[in-house]
Each structure stands twice: as C-alpha cells, then as structure tokens.
Backbone bond lengths (Angstrom), bond angles and torsions (degrees), N, CA, C in turn:
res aa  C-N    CA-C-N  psi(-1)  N-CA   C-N-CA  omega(-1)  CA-C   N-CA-C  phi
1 X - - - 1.454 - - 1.521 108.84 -
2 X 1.669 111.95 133.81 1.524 107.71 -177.23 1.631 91.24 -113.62
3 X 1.298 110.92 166.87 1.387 118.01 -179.79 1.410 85.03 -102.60
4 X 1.477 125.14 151.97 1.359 155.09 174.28 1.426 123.79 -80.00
5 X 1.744 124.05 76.95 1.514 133.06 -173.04 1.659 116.38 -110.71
6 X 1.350 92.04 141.65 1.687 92.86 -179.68 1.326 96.40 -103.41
7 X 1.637 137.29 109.98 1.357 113.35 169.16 1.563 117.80 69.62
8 X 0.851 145.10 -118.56 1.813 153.07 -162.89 1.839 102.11 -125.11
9 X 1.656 104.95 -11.43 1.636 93.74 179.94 1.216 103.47 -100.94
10 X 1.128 116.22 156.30 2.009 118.43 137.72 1.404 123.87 -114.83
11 X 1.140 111.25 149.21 1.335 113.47 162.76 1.573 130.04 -123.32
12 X 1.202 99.26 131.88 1.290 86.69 -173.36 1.955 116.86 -145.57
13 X 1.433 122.15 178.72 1.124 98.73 -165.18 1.664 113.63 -113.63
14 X 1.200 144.54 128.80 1.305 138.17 165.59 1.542 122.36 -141.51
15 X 1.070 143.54 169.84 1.330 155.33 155.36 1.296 114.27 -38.92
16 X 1.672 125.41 152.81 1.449 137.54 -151.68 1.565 90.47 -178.30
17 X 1.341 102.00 91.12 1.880 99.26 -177.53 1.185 120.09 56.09
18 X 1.271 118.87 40.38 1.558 136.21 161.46 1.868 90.69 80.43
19 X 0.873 133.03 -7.56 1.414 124.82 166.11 1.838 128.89 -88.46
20 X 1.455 113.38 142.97 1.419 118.01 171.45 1.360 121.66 -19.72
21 X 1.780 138.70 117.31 1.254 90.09 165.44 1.828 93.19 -143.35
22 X 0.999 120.19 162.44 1.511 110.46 171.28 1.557 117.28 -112.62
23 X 1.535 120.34 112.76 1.417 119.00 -178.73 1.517 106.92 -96.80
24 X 1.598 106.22 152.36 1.178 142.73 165.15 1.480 126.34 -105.38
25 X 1.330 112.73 80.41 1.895 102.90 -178.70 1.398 125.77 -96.25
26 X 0.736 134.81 142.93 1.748 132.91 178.73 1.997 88.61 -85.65
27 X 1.359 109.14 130.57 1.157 123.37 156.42 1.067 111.27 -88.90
28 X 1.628 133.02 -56.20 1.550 122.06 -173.56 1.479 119.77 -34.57
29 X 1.526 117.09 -10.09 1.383 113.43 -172.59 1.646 107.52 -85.33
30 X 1.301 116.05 -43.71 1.454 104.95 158.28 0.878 138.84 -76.07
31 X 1.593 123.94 6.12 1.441 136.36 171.91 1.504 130.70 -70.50
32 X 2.275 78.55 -30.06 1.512 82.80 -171.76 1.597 105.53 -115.56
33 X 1.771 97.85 25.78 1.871 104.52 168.24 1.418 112.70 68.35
34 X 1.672 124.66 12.91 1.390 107.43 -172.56 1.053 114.52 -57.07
35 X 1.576 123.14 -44.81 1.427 101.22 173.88 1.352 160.56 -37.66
36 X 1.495 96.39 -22.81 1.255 136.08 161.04 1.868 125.22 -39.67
37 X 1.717 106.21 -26.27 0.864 113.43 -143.97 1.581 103.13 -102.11
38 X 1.590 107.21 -32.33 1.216 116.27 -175.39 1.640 134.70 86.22
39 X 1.077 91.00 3.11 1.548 122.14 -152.08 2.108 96.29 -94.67
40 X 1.266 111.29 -61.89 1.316 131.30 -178.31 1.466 120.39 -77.47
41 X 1.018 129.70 57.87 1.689 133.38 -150.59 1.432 104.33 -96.58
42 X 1.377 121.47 -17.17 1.592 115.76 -167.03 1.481 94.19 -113.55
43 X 1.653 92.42 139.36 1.651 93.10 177.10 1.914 91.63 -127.75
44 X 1.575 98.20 134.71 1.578 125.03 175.90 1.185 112.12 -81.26
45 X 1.446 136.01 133.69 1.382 129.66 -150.47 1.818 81.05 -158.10
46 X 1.906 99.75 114.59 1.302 105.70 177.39 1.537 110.78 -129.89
47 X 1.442 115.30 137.15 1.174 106.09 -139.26 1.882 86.77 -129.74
48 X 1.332 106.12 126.32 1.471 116.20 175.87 1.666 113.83 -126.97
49 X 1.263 112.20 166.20 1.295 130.36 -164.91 1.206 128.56 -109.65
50 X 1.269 120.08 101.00 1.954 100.72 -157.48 1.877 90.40 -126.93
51 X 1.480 110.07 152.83 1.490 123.47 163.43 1.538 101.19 -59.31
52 X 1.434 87.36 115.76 1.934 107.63 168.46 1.686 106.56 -85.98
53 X 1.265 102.56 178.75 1.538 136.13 147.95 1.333 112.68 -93.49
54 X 1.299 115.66 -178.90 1.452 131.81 -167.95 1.458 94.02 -94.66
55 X 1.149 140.41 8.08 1.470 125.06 146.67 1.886 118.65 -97.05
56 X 1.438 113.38 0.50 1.269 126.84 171.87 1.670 91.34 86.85
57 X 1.044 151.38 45.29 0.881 143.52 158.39 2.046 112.22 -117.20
58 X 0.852 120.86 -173.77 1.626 130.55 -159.52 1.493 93.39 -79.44
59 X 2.000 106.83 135.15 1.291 87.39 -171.00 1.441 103.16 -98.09
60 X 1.525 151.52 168.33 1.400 157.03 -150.39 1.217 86.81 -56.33
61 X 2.080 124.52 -65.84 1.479 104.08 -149.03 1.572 106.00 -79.58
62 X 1.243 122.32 13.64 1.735 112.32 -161.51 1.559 83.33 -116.70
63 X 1.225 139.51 -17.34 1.727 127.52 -179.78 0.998 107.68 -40.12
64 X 1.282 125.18 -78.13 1.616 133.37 -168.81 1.185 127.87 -32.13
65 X 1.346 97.28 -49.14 1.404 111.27 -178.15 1.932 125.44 -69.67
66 X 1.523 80.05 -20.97 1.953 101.99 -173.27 1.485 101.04 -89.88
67 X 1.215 112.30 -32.79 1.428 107.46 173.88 1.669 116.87 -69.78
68 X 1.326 103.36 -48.91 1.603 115.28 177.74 1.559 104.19 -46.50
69 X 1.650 113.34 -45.92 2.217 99.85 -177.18 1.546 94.53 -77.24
70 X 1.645 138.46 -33.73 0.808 116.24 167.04 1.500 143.03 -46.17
71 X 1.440 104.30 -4.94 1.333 118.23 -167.96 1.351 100.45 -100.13
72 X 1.373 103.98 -61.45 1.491 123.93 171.77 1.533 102.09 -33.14
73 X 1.530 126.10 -75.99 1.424 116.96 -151.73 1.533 89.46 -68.14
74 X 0.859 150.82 -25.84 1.507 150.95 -127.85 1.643 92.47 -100.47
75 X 1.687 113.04 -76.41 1.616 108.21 170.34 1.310 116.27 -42.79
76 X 1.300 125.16 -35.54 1.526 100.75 -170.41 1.666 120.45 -108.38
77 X 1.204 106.49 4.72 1.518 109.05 159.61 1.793 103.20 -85.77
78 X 1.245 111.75 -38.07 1.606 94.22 179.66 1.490 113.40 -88.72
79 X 1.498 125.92 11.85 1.019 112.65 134.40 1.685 148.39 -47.54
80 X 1.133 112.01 -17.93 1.324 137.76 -159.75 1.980 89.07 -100.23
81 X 1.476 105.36 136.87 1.674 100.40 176.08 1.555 116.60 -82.07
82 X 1.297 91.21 136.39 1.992 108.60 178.61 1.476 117.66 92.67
83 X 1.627 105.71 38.57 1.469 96.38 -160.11 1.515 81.11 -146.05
84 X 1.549 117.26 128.82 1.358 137.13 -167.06 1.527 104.84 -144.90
85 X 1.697 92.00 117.84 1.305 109.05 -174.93 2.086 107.23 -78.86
86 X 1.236 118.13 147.50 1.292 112.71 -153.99 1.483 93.99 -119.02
87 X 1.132 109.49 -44.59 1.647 127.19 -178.51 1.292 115.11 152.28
88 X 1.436 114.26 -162.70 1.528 132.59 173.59 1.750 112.35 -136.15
89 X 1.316 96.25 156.09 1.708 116.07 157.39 1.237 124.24 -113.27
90 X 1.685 142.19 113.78 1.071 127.82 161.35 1.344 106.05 -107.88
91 X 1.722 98.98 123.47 1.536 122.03 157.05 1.734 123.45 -149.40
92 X 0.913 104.43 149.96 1.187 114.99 169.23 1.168 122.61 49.02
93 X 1.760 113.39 49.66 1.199 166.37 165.60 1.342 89.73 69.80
94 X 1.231 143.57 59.75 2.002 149.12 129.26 1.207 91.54 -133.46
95 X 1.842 70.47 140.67 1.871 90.76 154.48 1.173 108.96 -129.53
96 X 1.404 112.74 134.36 2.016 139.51 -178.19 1.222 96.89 -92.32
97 X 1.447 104.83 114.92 1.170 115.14 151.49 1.520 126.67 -91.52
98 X 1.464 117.70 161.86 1.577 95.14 -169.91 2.092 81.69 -145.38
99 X 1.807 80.02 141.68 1.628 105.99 163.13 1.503 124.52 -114.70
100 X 1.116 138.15 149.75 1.442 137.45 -173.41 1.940 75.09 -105.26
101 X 1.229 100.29 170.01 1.557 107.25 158.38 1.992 97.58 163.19
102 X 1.134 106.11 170.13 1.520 125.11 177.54 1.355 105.11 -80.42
103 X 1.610 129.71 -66.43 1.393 135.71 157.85 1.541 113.62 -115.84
104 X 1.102 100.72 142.71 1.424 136.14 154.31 1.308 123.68 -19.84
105 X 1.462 81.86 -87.88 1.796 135.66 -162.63 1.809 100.26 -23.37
106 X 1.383 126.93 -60.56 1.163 121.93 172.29 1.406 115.30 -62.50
107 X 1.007 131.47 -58.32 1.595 133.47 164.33 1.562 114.22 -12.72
108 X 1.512 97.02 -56.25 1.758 98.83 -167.31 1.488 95.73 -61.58
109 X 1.320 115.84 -56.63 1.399 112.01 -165.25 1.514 121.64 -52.65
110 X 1.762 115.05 -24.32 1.207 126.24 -151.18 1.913 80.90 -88.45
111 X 1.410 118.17 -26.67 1.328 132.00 -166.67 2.028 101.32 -55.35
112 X 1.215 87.78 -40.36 2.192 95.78 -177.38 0.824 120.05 -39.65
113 X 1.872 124.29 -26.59 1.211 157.83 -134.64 1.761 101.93 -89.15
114 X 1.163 90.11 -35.68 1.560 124.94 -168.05 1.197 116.04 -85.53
115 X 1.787 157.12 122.60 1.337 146.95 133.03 0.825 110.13 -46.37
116 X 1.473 99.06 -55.57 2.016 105.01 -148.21 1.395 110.41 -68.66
117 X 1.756 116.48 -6.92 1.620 100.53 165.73 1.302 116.37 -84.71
118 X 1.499 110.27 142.38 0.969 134.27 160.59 1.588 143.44 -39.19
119 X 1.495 99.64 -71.10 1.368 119.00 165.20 1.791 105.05 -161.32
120 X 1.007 127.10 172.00 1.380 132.89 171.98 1.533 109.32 -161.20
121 X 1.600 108.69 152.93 1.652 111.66 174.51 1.738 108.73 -155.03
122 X 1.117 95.49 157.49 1.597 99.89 176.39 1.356 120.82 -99.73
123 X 1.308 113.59 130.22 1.792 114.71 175.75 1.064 118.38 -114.08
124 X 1.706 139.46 144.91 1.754 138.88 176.11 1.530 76.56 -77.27
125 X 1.392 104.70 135.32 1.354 118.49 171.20 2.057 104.22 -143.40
126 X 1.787 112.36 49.27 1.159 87.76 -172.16 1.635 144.27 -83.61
127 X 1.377 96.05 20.83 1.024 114.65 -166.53 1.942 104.33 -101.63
128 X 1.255 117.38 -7.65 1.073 138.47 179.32 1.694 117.94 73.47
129 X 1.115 117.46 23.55 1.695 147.33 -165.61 1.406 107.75 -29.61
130 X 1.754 115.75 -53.25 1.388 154.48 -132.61 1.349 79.32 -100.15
131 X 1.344 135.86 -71.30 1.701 143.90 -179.15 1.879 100.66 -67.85
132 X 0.527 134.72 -27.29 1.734 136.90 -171.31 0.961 101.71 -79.57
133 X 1.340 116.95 -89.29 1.858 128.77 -177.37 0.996 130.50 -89.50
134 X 1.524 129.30 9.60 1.242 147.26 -177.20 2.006 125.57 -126.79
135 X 0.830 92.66 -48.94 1.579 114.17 156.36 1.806 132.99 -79.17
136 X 1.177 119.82 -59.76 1.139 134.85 -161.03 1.796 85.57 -89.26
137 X 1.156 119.41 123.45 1.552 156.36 148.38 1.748 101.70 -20.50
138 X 1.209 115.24 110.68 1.653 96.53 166.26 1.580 111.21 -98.41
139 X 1.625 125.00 174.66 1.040 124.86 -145.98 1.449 104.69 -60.90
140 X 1.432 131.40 -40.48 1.670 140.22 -162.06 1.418 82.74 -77.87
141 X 1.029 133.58 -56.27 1.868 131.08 -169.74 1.623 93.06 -43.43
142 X 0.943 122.04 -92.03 1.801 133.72 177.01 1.712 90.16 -5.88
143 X 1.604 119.67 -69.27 1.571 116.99 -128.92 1.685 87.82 -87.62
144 X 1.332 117.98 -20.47 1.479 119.88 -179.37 1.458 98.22 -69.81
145 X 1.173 130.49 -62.80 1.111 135.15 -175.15 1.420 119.96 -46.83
146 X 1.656 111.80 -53.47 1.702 121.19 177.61 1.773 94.97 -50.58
147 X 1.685 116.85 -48.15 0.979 89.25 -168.08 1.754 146.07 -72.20
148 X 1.512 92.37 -28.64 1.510 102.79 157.77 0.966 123.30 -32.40
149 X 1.682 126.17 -71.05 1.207 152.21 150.26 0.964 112.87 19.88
150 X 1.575 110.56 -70.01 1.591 141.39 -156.97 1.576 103.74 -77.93
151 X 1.650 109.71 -47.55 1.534 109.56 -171.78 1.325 95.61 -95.64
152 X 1.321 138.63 7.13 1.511 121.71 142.29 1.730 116.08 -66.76
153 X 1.336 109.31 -48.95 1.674 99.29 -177.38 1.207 111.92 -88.30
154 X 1.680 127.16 4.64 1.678 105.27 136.08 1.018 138.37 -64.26
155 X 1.347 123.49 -35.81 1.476 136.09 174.77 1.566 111.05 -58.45
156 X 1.604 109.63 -46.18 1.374 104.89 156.74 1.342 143.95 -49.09
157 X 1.443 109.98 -18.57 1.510 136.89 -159.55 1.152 90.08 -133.49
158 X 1.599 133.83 52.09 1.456 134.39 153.68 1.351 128.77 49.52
159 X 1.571 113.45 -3.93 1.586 115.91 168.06 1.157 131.49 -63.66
160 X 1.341 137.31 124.40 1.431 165.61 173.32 1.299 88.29 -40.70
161 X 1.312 127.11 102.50 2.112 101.00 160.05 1.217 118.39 -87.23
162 X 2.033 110.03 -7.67 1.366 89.53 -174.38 2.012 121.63 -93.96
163 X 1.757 93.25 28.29 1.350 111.88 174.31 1.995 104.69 -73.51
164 X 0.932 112.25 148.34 1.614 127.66 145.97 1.378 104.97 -35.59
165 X 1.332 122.74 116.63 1.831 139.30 154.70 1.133 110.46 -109.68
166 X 1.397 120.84 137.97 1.489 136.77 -175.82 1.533 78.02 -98.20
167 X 1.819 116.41 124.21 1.254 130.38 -172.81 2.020 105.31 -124.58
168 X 1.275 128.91 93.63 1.368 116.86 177.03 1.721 102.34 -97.63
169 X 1.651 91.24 137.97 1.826 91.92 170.72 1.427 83.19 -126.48
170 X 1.982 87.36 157.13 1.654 105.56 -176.06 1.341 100.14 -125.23
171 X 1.253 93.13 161.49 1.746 98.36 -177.52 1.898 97.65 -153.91
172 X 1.284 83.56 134.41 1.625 94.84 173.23 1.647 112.68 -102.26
173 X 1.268 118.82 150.79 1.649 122.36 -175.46 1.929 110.27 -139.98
174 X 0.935 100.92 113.41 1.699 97.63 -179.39 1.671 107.08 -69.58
175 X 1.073 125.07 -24.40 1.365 133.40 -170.83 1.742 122.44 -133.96
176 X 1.701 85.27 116.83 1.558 86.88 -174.34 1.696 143.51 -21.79
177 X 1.457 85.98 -61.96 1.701 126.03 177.09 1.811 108.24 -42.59
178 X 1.799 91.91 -40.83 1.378 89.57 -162.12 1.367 98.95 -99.30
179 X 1.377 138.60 -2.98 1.678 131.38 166.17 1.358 104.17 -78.68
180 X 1.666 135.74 -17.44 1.073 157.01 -146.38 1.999 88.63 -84.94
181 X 1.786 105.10 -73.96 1.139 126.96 158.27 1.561 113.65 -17.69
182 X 1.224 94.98 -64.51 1.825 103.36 -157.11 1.612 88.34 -69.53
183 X 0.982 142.71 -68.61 1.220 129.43 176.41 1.296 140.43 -32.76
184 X 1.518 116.45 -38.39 1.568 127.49 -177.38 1.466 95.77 -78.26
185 X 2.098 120.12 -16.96 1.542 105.91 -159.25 1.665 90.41 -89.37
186 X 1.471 120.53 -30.82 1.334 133.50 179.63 1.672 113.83 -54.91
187 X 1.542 101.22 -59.20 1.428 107.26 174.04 1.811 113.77 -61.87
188 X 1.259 125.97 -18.23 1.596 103.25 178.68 1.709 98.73 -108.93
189 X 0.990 108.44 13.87 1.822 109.17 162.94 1.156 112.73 -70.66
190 X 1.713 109.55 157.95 1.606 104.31 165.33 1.249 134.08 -82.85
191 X 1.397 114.94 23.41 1.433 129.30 -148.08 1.677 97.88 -99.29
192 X 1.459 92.84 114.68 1.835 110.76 174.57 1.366 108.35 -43.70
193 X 1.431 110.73 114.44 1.780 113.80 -177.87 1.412 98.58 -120.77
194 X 1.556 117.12 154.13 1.061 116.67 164.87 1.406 130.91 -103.66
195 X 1.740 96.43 -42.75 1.523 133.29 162.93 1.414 124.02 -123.80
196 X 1.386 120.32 143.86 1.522 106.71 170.76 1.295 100.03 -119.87
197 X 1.202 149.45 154.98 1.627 141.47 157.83 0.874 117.44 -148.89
198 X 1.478 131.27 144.85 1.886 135.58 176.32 1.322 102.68 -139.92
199 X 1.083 98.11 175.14 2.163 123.79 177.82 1.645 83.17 -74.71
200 X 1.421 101.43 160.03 1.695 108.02 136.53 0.965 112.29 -116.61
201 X 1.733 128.98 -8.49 1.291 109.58 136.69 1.404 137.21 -117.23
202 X 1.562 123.66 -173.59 1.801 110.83 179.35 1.405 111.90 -67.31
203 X 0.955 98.02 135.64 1.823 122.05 163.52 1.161 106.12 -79.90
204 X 1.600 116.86 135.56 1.108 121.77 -170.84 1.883 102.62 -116.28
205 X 1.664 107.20 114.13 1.453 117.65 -154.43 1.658 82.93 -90.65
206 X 1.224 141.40 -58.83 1.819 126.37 -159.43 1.869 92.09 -152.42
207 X 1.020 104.41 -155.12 1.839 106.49 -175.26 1.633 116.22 -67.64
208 X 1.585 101.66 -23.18 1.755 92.39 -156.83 1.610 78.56 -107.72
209 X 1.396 134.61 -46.98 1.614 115.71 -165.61 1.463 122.52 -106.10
210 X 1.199 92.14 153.72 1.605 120.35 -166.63 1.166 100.38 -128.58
211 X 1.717 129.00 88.85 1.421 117.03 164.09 2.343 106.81 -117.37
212 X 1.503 73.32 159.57 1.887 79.53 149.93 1.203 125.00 -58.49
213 X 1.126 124.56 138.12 1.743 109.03 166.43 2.231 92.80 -114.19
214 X 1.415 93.28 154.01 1.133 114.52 169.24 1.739 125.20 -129.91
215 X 0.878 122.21 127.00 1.563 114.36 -170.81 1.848 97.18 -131.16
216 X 1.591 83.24 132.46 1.908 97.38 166.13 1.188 109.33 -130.07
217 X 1.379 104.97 148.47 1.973 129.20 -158.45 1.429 87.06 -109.13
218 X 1.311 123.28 129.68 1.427 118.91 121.76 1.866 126.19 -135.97
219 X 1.173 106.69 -178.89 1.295 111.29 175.97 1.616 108.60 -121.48
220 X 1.794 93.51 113.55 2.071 96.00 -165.71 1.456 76.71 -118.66
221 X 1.756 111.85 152.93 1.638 112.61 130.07 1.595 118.65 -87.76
222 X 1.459 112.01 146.12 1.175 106.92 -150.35 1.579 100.49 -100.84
223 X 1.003 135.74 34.54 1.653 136.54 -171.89 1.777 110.08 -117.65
224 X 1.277 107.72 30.10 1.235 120.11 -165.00 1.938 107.70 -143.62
225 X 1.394 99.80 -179.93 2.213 88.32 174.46 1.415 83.23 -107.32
226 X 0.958 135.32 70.13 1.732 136.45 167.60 1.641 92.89 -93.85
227 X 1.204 125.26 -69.45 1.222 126.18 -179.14 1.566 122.09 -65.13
228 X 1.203 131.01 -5.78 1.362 116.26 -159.32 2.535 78.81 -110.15
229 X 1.678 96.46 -30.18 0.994 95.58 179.44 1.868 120.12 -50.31
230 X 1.637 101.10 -50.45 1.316 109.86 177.11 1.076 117.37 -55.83
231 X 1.294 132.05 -31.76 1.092 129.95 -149.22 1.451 96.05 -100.12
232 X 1.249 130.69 -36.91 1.675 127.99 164.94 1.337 107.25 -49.71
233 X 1.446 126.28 -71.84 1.262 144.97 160.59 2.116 96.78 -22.52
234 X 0.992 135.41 -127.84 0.987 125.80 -163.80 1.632 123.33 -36.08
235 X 1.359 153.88 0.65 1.137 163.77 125.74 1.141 106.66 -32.78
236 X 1.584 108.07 -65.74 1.600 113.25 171.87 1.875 122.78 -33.52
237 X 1.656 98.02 -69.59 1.339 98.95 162.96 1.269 145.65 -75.14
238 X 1.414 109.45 16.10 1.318 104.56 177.35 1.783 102.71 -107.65
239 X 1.552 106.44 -33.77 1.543 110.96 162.49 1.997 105.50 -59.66
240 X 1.143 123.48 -39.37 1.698 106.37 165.97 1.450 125.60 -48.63
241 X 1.921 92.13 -46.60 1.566 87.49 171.42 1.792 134.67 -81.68
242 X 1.232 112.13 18.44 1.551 125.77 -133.62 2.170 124.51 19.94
243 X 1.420 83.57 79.72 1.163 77.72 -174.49 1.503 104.16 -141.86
244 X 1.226 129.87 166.24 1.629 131.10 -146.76 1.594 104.05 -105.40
245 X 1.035 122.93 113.28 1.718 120.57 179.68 1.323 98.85 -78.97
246 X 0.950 120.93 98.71 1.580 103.59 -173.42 2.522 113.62 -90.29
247 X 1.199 88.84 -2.39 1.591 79.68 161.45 2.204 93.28 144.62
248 X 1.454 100.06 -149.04 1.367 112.44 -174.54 1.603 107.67 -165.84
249 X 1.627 117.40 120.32 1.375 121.09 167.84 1.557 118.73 -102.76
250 X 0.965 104.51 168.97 1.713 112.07 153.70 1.549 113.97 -146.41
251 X 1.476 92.99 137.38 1.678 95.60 179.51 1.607 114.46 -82.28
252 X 1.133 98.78 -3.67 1.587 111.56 154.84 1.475 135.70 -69.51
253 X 0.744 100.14 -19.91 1.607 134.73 159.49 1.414 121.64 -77.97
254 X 1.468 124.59 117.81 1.095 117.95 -160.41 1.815 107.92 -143.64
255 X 1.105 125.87 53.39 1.400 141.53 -176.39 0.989 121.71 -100.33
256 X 1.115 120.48 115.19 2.036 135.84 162.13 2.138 98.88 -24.68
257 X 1.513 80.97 161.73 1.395 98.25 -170.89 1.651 86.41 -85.46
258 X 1.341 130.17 -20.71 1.247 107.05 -172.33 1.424 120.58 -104.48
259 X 1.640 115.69 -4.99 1.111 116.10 131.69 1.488 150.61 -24.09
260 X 1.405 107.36 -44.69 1.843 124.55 159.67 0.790 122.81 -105.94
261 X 1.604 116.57 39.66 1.488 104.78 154.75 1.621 86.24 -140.89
C-alpha cells in the first residue's frame, strides 16, 4: 500500500467530528523542520464556504471552482515573507485553511481582498498542534486511505473483489517481548487467520535497524469492510504493542508502480 502524494502534499480522506472530510497537508513543512525554529508561532485559519453534497463535503460542480479561490487566496498570502501555507480541511460544507506565519496583521487585511471568505482568526499555536494533530494524517489514516485507493484501481482494472485474495500484513517489532505480545493479542482475537509467522531472531532492515518481522496470511473477499476492518483492528495492536504495521499485499494483485501513486 502507497499513500497518495502530489509533490510535497497529500491528500487524503478521514473524519472531523464524526463527519466526511477531505485533508490537504503540505509536508515540505516538516521536511524543512520549521517548527523547529520557534520563530512562526501563529497559525491563520481562513475559513470559506462552498456548495456541499449530502455528506457536507464539495459538491462535483462547485469543486473546481473552490479549489481555484483556494489557490488564489493561498498564492497570494504566501506571497508575503514568513508565511507558510500548511494546508486545508474540507468538511461539513467549509474549508479551513491554515497559515503558520510570525504576524498576521497583514494577512487579515490582504484577507478583504476576498468575498468568498467567510470568517478567519489567528491562534499562538507554538507548539505546531494545528499541523501535528490536526492536519498531518496519522499512521491508520494513511493505511485506510492506501487501502481504498487500491480497491478503487481494481475495480478499474476489472477485478472481481468478491473473489478470495491471499492478503499478507507485515509488521516490524524492535523488541522481542513485545512481538511476543502482539501475537498472543492476535491469536485470541476473532480475526480469520490463515498463517501467523515471525523471526526468532532480528532482521536486519539497513545499518541502524534490527527489528522482528511478523507476517499474517489471510484469505478476504475484498467488496466488503472486512479489510479496512482488519486493518484498523491490527494497527491498533501493533501500536499497543509498540510495534510498526507496516501495510498489506497480495500476490494476487498485480499493478504497476505507477498505478499507486
């Protein structure tokens, strides 16, 4: 499973108060550690109004157009120096956009510029909170998402999902004790297994790591939440055990690398 990036962003889709929502994050911003700096503490949060669907999200013919002021306000506030666009959320018919920056103060004004905003406000955010836990994708968000992804461009690519898939997920573990864990919590689940298997000893992945590897078999049809279920479900336990879910293949599966992305 690949996660889905344009360039330095991703987007991807998850819940926001139990509602639809589709995020947009700029990665280059943690790439290049600003946070780090201390310098950029206020984040600008501009908030516009677009025609939804009945899940509150953007409706087909009004996208285009919401993206285009999104573009608009977006180039020309980060025109201005010290001002780093972070991304957006659309749900529940707004989308928040968010700026890191030192001041404001010109921003708002540059904001007048604008109808289609709504309202906007500034928050001390120096800990970068708004981009951390709010923006940026956590690991099950990513693998939910890759997986859709995936059973969208089968369906495109004429595959049956409601056939039998030979499904392996891997999981890496730095510490014995705790792949030990993840297993006994796996084995008294009700979760249809076919195979379970691990190292008994560490695998050595590049110079600095040395983990366990663990691999589980099953056989899902994929036209159902059987898979998106497991895959929450084991994420879960491998973050109990601290241990790395690292994704799910099938050799049944047979797609170009440029297919998933």
């Amino acid at each position: 499973m690949e996660q889905k990036e344009k360039g330095d962003w991703q987007i991807y889709r998850t819940l926001v108060n139990g509602k639809p929502a589709i995020c947009s994050v700029n990665l280059s911003l943690f790439e290049q550690q600003l946070f780090s700096e201390n310098i950029y503490d206020n984040v600008l949060e501009v908030v516009l109004a677009y025609q939804a669907d009945k899940d509150g999200l953007p409706d087909s013919a009004a996208y285009q157009a919401l993206l285009t002021e999104i573009m608009r306000i977006s180039t020309l506030l980060c025109s201005q120096p010290n001002v780093f666009y972070a991304g957006y959320v659309l749900s529940s018919s707004e989308a928040k956009l968010h700026f890191y920056c030192k001041s404001a103060v010109l921003l708002m004004d540059i904001l007048h510029q604008f109808p289609s905003v709504k309202h906007s406000h500034v928050q001390y955010d120096p800990a970068w909170d708004i981009y951390f836990d709010f923006l940026l994708p956590s690991s099950l968000e990513i693998k939910i998402n890759a997986t859709e992804e995936i059973l969208d461009i089968l369906l495109q690519n004429g595959y049956n999902l409601a056939e039998l898939y030979f499904i392996e997920h891997t999981f890496h573990f730095l510490k014995e004790e705790q792949m030990y864990q993840f297993l006994e919590q796996v084995s008294v689940s009700d979760m249809p297994i076919l195979t379970l298997k691990h190292t008994n000893t560490p695998v050595q992945l590049d110079e600095n790591d040395n983990v366990y590897l663990v691999k589980i078999d099953q056989e899902l049809q994929l036209n159902n939440s059987d898979i998106f279920d497991y895959v929450e479900q084991l994420e879960n336990f491998a973050l109990h055990n601290d241990g790395d879910y690292i994704g799910w293949e099938s050799p049944d599966i047979i797609l170009s690398k440029n297919q998933l992305n």
